[in-house]
N, C-alpha and C positions, 0 to 999 in steps of 0.2 A: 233548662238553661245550663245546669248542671252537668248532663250528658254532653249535650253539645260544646261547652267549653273544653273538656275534656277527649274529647273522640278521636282527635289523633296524636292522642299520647299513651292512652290504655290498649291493653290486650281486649281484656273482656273487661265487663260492668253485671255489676249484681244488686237492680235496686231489691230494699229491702220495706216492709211496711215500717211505718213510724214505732220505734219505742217509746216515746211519750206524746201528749198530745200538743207539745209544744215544737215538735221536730217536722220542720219542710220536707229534708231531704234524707233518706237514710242509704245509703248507695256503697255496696265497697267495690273497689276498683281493684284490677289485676293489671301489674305495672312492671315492664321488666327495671332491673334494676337500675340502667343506663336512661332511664325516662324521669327517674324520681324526681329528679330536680323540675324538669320540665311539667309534670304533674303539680306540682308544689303553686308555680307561677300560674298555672294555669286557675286555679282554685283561690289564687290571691286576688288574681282580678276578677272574679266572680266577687268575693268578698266585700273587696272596695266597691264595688257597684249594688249591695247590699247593704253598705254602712248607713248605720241608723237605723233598721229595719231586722237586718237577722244580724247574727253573730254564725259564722262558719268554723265549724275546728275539723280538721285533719288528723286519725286519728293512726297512728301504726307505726313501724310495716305490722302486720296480722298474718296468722298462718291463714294461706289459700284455702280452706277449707270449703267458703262458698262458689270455688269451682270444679271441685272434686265431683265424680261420679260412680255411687255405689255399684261394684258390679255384683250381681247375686248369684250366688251356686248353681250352676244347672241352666242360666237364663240364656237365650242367643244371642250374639253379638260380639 
C-alpha cells in the first residue's frame, strides 16, 4: 500500500527487512528534492487510513546510500 501510494512521486524505492518485530513497513525512498512535499501528503494519507492501527513516521532527508552501487577494481561494467 505503501509502494503504491507513493509511486509517482519517488525515483526509486528500497524496501528494507523489519528492524523490530513491531515494524510493517521498512522502505526508504529516493525523492528529488522538488517532490518532498508531495511525498510527505502522499504518506499522510496512507497514515490517516491507518489510524488506530499503525503509527507511520517519516524519517529524514538520509544520505542515498541505499542506492549507491559499489563498483569493484578490475570488474566489467
Amino acid at each position: 500500500m505503501v509502494g503504491d501510494a507513493v509511486a509517482g512521486v519517488v525515483t526509486a524505492s528500497s524496501p528494507r527487512l523489519p528492524a523490530h518485530e513491531f515494524d510493517a513497513v521498512y522502505t526508504a525512498f529516493l525523492v528529488a528534492t522538488d517532490k518532498a512535499g508531495e511525498l510527505e501528503e502522499s504518506l499522510e494519507r496512507v497514515a490517516r487510513s491507518w489510524t488506530g492501527r499503525v503509527e507511520l513516521r517519516l524519517i529524514g532527508p538520509l544520505a542515498a546510500y541505499d542506492f549507491a552501487s559499489a563498483v569493484m577494481p578490475g570488474a566489467d561494467g
